[in-house]
N, CA and C atoms as a LAMMPS dump frame, in Angstrom:
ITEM: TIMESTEP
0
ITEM: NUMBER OF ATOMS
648
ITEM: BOX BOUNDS ff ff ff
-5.0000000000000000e+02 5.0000000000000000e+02
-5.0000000000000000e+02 5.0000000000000000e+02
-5.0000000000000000e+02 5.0000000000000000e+02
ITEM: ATOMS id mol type element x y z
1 1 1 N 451.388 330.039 191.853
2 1 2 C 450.936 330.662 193.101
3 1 3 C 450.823 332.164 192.904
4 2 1 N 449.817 332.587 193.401
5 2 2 C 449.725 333.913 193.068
6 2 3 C 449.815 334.972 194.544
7 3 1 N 450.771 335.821 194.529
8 3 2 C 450.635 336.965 195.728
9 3 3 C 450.404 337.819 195.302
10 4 1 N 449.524 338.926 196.466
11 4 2 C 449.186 339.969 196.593
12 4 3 C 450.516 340.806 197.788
13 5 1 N 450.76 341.699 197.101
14 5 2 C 451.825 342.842 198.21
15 5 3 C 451.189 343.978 198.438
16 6 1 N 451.182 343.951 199.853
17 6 2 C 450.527 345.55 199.915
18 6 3 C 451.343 345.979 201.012
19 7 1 N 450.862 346.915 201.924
20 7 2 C 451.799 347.718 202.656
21 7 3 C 450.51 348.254 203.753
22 8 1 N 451.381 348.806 205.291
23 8 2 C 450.33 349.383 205.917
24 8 3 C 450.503 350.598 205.828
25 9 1 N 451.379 351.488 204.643
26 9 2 C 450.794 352.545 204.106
27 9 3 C 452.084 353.292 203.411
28 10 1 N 452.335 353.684 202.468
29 10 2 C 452.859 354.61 201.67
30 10 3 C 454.329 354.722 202.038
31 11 1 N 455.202 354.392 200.898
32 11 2 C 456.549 354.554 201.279
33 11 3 C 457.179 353.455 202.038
34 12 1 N 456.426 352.174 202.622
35 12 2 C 456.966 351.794 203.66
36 12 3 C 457.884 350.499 203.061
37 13 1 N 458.306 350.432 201.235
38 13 2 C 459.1 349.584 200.774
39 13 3 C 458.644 348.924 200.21
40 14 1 N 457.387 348.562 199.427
41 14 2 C 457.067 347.485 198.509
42 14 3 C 457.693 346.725 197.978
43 15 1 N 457.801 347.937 196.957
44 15 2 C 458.594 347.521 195.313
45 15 3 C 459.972 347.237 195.421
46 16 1 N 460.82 347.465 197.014
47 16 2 C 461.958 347.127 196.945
48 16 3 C 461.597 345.656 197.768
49 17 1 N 461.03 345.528 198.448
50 17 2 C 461.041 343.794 199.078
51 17 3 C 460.612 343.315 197.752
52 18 1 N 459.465 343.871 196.841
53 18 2 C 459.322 342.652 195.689
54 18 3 C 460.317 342.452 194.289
55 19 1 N 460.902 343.375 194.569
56 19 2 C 461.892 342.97 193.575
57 19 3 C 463.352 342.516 194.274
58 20 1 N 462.992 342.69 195.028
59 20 2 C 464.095 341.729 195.602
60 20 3 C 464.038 340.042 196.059
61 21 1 N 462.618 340.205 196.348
62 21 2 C 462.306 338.6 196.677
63 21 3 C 462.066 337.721 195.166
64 22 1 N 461.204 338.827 193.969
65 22 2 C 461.362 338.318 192.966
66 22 3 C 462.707 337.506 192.014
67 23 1 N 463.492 338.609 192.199
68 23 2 C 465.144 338.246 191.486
69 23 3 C 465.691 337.326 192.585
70 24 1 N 465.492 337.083 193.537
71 24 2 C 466.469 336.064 194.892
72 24 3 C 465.35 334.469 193.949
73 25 1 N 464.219 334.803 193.799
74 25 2 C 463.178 333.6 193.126
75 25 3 C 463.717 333.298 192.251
76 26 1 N 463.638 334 190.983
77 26 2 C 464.806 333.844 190.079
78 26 3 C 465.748 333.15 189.778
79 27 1 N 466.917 333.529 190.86
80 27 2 C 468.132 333.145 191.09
81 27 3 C 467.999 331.224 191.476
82 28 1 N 466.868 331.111 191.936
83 28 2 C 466.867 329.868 192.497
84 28 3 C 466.095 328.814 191.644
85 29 1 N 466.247 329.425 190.243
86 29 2 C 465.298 328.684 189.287
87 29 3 C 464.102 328.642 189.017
88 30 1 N 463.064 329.711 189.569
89 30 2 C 461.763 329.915 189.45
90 30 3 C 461.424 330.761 188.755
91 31 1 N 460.343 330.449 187.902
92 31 2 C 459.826 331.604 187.141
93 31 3 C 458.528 332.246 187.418
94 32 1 N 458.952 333.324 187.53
95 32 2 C 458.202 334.666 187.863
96 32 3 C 457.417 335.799 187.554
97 33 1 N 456.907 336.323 187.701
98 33 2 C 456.064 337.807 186.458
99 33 3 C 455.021 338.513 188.242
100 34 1 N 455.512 339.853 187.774
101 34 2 C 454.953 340.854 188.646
102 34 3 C 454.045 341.935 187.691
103 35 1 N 452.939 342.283 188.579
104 35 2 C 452.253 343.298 187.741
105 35 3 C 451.804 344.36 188.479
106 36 1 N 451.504 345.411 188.314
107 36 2 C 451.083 346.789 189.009
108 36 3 C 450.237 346.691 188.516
109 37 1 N 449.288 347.16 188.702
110 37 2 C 447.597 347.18 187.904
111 37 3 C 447.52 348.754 187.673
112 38 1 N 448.076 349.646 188.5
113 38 2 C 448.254 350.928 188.253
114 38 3 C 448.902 351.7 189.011
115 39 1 N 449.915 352.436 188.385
116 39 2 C 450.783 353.402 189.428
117 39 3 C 451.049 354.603 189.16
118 40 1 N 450.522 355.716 190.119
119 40 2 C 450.949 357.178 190.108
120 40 3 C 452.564 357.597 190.74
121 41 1 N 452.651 358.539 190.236
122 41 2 C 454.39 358.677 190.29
123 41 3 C 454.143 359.927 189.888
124 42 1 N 455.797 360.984 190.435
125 42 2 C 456.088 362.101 190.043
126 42 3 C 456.48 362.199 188.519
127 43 1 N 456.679 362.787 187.613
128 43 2 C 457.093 362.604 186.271
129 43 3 C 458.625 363.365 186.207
130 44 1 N 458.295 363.985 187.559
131 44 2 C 459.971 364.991 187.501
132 44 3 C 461.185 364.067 188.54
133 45 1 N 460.805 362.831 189.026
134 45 2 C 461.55 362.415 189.984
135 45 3 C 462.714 361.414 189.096
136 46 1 N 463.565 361.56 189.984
137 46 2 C 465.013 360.64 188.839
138 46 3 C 464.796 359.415 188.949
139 47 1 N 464.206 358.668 190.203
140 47 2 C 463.693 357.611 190.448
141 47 3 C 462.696 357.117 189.445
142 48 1 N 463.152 355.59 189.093
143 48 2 C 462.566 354.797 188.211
144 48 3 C 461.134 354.845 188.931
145 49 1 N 460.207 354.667 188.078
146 49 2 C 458.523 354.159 188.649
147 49 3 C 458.799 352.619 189.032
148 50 1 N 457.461 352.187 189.761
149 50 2 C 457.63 350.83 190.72
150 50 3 C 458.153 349.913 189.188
151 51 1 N 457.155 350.01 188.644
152 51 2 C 456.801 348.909 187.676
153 51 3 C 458.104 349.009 187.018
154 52 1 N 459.424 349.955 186.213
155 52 2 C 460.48 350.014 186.184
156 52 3 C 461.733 348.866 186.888
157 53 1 N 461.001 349.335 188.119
158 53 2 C 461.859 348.533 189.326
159 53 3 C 461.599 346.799 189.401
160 54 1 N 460.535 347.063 189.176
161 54 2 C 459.534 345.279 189.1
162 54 3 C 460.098 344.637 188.02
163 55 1 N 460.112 345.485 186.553
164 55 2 C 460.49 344.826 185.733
165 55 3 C 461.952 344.69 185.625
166 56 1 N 462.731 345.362 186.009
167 56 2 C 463.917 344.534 186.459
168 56 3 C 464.686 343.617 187.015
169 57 1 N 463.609 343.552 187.816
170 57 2 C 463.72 342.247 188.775
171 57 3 C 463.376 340.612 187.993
172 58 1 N 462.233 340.854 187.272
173 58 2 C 461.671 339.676 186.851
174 58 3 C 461.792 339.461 185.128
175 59 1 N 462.632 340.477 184.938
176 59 2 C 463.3 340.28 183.25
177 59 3 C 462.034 340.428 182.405
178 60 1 N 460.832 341.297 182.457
179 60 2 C 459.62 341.66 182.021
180 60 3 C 459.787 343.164 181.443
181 61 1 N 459.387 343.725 180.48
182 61 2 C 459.136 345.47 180.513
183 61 3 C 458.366 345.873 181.198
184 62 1 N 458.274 347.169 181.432
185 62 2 C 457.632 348.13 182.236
186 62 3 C 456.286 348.114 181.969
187 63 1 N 456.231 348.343 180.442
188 63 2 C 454.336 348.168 179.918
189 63 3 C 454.179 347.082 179.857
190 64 1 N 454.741 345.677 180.219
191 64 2 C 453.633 344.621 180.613
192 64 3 C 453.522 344.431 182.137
193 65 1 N 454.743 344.984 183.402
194 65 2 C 453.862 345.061 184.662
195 65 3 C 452.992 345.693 184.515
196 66 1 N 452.828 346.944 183.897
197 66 2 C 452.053 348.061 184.509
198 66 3 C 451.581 348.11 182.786
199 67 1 N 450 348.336 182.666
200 67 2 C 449.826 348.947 181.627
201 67 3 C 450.156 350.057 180.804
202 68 1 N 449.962 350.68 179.613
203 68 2 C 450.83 352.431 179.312
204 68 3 C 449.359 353.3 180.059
205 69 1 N 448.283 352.733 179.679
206 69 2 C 447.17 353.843 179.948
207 69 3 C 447.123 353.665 181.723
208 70 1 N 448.106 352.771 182.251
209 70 2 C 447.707 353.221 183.42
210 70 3 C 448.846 353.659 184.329
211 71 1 N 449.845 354.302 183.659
212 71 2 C 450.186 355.46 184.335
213 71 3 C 450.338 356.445 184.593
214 72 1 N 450.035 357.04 185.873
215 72 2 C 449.597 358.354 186.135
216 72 3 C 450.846 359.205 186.754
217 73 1 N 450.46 360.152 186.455
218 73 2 C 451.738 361.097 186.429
219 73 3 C 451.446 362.135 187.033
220 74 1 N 451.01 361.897 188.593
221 74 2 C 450.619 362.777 189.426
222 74 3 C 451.05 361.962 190.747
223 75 1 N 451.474 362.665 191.728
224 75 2 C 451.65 361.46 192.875
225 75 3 C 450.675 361.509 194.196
226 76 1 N 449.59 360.541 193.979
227 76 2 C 448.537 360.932 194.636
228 76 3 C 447.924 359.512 194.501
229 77 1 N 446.727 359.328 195.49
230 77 2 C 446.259 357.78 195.222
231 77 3 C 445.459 357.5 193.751
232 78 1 N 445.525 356.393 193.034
233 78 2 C 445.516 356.449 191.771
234 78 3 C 443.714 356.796 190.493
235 79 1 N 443.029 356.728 191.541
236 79 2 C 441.926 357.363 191.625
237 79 3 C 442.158 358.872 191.382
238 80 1 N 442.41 359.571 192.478
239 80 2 C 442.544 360.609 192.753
240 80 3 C 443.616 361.359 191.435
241 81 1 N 444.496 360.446 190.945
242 81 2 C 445.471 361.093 189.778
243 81 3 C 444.762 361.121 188.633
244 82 1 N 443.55 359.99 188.478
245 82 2 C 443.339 360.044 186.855
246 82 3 C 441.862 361.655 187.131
247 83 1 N 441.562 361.924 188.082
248 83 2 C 440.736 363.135 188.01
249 83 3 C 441.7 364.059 187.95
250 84 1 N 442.697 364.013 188.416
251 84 2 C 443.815 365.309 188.668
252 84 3 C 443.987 365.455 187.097
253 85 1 N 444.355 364.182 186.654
254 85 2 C 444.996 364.2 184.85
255 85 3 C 443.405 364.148 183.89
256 86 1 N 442.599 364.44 184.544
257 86 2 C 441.336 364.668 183.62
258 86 3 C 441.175 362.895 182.362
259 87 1 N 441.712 362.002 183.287
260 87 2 C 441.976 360.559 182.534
261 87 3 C 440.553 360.269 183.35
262 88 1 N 440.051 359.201 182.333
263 88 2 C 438.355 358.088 182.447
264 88 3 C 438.718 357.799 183.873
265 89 1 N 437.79 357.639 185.083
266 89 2 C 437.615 357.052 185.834
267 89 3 C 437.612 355.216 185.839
268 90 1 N 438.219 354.636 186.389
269 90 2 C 438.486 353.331 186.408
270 90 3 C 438.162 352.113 187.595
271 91 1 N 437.693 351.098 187.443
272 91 2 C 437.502 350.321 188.054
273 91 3 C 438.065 348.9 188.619
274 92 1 N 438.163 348.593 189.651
275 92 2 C 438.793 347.596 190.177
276 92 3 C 439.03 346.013 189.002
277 93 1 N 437.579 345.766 188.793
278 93 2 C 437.233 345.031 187.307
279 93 3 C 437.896 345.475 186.603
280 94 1 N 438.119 346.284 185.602
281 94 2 C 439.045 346.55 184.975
282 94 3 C 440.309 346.361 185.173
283 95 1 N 441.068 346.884 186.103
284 95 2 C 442.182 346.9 186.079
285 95 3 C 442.992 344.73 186.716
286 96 1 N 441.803 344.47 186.9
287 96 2 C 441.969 343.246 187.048
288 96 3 C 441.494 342.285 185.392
289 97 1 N 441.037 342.939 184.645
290 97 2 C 440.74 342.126 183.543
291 97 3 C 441.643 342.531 182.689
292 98 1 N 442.849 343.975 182.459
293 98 2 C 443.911 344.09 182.46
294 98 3 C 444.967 343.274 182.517
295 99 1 N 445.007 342.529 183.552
296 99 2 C 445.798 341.659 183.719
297 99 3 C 446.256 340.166 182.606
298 100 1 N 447.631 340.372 182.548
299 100 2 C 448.028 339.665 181.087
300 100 3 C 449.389 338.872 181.841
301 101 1 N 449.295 337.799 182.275
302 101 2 C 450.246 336.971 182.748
303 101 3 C 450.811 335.744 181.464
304 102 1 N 452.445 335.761 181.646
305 102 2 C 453.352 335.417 180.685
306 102 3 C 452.204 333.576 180.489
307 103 1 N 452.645 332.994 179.447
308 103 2 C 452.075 331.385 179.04
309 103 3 C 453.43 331.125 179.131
310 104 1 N 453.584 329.221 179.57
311 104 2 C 452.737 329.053 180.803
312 104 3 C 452.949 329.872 181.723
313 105 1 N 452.058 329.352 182.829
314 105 2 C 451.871 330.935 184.083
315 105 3 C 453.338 330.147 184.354
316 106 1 N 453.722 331.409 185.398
317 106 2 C 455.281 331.119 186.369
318 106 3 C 454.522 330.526 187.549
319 107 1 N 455.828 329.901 187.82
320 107 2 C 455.506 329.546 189.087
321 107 3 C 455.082 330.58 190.246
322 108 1 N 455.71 331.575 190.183
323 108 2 C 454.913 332.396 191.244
324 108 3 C 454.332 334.129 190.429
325 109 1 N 453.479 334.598 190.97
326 109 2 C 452.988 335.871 190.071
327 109 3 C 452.499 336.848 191.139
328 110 1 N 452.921 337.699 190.936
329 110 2 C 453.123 338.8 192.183
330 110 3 C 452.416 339.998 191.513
331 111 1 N 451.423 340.326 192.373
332 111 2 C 450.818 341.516 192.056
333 111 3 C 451.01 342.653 193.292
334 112 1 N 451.385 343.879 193.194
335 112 2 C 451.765 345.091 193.784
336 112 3 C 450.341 345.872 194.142
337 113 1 N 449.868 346.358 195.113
338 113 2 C 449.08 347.235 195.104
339 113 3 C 449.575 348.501 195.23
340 114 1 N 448.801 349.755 194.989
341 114 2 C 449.188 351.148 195.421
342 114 3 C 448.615 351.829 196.754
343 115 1 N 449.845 352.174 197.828
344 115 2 C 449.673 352.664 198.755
345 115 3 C 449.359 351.483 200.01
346 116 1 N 448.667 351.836 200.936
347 116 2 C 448.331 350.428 201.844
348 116 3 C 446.619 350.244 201.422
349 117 1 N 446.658 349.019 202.418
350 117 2 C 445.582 348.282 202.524
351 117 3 C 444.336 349.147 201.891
352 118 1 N 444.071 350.302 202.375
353 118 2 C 442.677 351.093 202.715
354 118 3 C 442.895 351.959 201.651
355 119 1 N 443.977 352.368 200.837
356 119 2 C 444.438 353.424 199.965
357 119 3 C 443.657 353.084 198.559
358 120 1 N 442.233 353.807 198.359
359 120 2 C 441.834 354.012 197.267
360 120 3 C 442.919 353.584 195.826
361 121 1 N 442.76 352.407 195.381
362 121 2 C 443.064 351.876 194.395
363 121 3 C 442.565 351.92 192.931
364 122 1 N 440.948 352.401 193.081
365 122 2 C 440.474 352.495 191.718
366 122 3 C 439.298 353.328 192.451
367 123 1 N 438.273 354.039 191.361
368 123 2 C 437.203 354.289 191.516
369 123 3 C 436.067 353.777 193.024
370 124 1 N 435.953 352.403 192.575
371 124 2 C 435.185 352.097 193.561
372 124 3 C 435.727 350.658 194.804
373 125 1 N 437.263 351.054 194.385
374 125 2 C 437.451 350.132 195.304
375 125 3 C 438.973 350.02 195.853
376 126 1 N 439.874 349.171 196.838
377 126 2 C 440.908 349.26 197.322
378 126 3 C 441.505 347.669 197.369
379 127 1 N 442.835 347.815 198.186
380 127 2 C 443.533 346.346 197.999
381 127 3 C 442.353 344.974 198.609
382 128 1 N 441.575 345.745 199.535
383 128 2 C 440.814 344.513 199.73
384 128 3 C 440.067 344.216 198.939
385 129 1 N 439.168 345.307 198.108
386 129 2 C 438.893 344.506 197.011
387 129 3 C 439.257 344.103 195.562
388 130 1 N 440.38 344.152 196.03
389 130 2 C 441.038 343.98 194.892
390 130 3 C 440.891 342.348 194.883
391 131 1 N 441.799 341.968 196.429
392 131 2 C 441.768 341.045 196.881
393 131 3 C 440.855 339.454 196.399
394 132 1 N 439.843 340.47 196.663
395 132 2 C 438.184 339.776 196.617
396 132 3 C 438.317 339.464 194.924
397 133 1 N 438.919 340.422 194.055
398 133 2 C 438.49 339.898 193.069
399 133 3 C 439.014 338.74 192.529
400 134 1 N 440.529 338.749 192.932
401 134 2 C 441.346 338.192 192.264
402 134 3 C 441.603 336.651 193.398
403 135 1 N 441.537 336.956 194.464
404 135 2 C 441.796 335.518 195.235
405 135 3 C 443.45 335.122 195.347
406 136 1 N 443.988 335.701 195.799
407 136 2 C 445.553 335.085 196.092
408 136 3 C 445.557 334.179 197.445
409 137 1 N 446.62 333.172 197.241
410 137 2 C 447.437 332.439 197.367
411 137 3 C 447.579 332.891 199.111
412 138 1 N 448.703 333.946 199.072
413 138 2 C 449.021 334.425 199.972
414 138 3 C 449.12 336.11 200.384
415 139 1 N 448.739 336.87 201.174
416 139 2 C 449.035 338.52 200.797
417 139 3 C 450.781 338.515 201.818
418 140 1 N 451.41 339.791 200.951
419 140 2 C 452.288 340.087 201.632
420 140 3 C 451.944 341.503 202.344
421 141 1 N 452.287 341.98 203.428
422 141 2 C 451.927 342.765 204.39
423 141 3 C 453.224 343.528 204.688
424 142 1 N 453.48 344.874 203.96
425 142 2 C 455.348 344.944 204.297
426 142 3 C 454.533 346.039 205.264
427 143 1 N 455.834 346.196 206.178
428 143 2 C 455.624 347.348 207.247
429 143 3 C 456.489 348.007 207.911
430 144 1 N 456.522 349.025 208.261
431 144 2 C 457.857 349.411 209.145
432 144 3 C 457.782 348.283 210.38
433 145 1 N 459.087 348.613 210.941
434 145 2 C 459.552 347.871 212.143
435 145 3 C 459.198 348.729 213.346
436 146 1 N 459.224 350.093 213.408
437 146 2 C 459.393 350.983 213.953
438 146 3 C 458.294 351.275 215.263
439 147 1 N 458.114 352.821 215.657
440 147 2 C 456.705 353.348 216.915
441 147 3 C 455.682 353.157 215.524
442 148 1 N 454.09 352.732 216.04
443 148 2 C 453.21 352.525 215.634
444 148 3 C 453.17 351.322 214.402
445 149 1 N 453.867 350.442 214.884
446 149 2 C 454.088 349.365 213.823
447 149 3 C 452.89 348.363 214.107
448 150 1 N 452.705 348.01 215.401
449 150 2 C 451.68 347.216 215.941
450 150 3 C 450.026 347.397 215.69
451 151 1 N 449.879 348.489 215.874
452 151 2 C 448.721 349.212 215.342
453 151 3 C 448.204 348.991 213.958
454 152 1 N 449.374 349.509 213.06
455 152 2 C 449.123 349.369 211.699
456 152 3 C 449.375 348.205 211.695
457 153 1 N 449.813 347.069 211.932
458 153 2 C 449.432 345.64 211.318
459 153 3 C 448.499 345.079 211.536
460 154 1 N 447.685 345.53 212.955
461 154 2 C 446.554 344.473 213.074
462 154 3 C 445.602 345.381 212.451
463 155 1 N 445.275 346.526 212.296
464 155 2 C 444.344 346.636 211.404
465 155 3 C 443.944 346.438 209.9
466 156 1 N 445.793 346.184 209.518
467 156 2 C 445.591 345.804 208.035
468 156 3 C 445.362 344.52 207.436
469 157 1 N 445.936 343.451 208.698
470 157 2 C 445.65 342.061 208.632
471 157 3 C 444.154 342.112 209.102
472 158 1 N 443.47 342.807 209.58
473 158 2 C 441.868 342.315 210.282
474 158 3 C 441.414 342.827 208.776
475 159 1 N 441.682 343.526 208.001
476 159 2 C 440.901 344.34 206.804
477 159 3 C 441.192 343.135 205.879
478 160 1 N 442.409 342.625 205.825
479 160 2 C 443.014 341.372 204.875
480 160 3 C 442.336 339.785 204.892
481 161 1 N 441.949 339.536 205.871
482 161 2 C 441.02 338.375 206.431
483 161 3 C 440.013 338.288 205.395
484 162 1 N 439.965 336.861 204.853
485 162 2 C 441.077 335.706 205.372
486 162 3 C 441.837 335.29 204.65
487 163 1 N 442.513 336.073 203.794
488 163 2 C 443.915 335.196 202.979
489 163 3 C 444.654 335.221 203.945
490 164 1 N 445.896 334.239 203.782
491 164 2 C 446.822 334.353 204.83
492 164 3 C 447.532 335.142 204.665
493 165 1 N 447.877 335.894 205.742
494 165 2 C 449.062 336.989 205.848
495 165 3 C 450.458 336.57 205.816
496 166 1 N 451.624 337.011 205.058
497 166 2 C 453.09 337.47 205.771
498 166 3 C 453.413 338.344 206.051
499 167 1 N 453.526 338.863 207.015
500 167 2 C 453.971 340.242 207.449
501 167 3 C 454.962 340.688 207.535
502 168 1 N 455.972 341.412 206.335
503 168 2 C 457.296 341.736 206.246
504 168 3 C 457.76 342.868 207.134
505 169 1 N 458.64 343.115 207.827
506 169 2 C 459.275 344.439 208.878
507 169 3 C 460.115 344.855 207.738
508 170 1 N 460.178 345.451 207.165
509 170 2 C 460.651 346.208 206.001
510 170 3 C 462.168 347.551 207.094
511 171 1 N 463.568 346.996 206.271
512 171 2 C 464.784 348.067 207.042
513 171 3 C 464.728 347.466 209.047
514 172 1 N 464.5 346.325 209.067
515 172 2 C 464.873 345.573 210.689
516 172 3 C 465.86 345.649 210.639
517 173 1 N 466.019 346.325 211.945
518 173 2 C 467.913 346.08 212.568
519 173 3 C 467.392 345.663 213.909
520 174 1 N 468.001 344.1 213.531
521 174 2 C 468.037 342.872 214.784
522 174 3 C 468.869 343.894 215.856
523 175 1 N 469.465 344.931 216.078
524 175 2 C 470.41 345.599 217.238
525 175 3 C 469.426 346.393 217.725
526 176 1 N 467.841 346.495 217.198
527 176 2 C 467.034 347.399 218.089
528 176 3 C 465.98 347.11 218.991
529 177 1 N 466.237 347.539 219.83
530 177 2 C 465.854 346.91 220.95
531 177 3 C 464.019 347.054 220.181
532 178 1 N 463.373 347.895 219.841
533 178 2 C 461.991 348.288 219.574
534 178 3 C 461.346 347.039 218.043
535 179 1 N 462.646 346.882 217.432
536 179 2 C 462.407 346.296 216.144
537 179 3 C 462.523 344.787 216.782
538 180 1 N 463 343.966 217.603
539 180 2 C 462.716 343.231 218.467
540 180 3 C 461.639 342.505 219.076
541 181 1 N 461.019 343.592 219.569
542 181 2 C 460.097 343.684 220.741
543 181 3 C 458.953 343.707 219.654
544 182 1 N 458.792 344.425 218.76
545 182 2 C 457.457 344.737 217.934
546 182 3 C 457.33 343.527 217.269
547 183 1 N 458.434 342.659 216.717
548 183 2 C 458.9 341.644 215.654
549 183 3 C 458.001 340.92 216.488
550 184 1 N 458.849 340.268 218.044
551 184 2 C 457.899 339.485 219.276
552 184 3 C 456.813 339.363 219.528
553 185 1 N 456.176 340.554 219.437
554 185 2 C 454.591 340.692 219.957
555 185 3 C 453.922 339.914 218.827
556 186 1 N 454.292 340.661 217.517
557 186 2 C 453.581 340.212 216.338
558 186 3 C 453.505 338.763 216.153
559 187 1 N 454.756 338.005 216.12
560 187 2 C 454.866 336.579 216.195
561 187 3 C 454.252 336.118 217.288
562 188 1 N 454.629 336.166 218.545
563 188 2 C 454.101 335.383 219.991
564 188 3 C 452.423 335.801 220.196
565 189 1 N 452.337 336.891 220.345
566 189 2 C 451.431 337.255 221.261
567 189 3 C 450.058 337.861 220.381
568 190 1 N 450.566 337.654 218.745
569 190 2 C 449.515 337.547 217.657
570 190 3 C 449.691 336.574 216.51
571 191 1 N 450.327 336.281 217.145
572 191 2 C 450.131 334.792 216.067
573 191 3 C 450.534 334.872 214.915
574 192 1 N 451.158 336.026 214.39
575 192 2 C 451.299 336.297 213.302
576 192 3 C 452.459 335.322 212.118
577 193 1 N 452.627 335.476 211.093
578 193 2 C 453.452 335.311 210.258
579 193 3 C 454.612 336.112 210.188
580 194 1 N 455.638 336.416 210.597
581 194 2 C 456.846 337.352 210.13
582 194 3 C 458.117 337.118 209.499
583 195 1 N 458.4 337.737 208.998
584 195 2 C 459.514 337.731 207.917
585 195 3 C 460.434 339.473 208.269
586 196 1 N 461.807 339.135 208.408
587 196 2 C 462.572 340.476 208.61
588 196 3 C 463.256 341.019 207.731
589 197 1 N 463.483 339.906 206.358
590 197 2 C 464.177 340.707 205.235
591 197 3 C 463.86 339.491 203.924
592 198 1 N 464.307 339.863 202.796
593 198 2 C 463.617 339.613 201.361
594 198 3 C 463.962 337.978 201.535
595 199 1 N 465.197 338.009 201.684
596 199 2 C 465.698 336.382 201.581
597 199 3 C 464.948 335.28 202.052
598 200 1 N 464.377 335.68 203.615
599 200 2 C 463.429 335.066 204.23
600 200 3 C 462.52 334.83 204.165
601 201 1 N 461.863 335.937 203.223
602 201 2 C 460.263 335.695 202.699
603 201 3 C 460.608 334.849 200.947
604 202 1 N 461.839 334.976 200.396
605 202 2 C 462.049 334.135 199.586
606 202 3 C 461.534 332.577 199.941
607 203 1 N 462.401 331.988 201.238
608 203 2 C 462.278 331.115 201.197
609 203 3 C 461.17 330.354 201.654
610 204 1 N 460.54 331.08 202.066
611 204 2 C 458.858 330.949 202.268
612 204 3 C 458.106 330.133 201.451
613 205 1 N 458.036 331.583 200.622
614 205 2 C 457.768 331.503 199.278
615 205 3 C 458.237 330.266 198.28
616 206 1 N 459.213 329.826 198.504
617 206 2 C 459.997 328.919 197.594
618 206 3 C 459.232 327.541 198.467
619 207 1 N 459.034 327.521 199.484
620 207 2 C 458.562 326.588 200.122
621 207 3 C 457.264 326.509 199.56
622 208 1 N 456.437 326.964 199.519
623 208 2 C 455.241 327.507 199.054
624 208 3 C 454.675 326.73 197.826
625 209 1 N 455.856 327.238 196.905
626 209 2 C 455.436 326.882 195.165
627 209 3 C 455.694 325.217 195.086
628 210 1 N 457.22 325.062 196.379
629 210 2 C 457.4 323.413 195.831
630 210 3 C 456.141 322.421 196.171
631 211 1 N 455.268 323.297 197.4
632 211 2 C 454.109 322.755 198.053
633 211 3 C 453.153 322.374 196.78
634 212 1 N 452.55 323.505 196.099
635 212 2 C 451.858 323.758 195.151
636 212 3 C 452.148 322.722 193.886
637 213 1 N 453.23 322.669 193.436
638 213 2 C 454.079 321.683 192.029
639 213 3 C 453.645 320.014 192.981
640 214 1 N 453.901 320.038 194.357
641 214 2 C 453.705 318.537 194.388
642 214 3 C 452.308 318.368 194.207
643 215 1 N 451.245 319.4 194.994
644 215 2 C 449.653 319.061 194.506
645 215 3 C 449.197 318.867 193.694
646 216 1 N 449.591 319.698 192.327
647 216 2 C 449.677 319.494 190.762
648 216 3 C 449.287 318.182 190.436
């Protein structure tokens, strides 16, 4: 099964829901492999890069999530870094024909995008078309819980259409009254998919693959 993770925009927790849902996968006997197709990062920050973080999770190195030529060492959308770093301009195709998943495939394979939905991903294109190229399974949708949470999900799920969405609330505290109420709307009153923390979208997920192994 293959996922797509994206975000409705910058900072809002990716790489920590996917390496956390990855290693909880793990733990439960599934095998796994995550990939970044490309990630910009500070070069002065103490903080590990995503793909660092990814590959810890899923017992992989760093240069097979993430390629070596494709990291950028500017922190900016990843387009925008390889002009900053005077690096070849790159394409969505590419960085999808890049892609080098372990034999046999794992049961589940998780690909990371950079930034949210709309966030210039390559040259001529973003997570939706990334999307388009590659065809997943399921997208994950992490998001704050927080003011303007509602907003940013339905526009990133209307841009995401039609893979199916999960929409993660990324740092929910069930004690807030707003993280609640936003959680509610999204589920009831949009129909949505939600998930409030890693474990939960684990078991989703785990539901998911056993679906997939019986179709086999």
């Amino acid at each position: 099964m293959l996922v797509v993770c994206t975000g409705t925009g910058t900072d809002v927790g990716k790489t920590w829901i996917g390496a956390s849902v990855l290693h909880d996968l793990r733990s439960r006997g599934n095998t796994v492999a995550a990939r970044k197709p490309v990630q910009s990062y500070d070069p002065h920050s103490d903080h590990p890069t995503d793909a660092e973080v990814l590959a810890g999770a899923t017992g992989e190195t760093p240069t097979s999530v993430c390629p070596p030529q494709r990291w950028l060492e500017a922190p900016m959308a990843p387009p925008m870094a390889a002009e900053a770093l005077a690096r070849p301009a790159f394409t969505i195709a590419e960085l999808v024909s890049e892609l080098r998943w372990p034999q046999p495939t794992p049961d589940l394979t998780w690909i990371e995008t950079a930034g949210g939905v709309r966030s210039p991903m390559a040259a001529d294109g973003d997570t939706v078309d990334l999307c388009h190229a590659v065809r997943p399974d399921k997208v994950i949708l992490v998001a704050d819980p927080g003011l303007g949470t509602i907003n940013a999900v339905r526009l990133s799920v209307a841009a995401l259409r039609p893979w199916p969405v999960i929409v993660v609330l990324n740092r929910y505290d069930d004690h807030n009254s707003l993280h609640n109420r936003n959680r509610s709307w999204l589920a009831e009153r949009d129909t949505l998919d939600v998930a409030t923390d890693p474990a939960e979208l684990a078991s989703r997920l785990q539901a998911a693959v056993r679906s997939a192994r019986q179709r086999e």
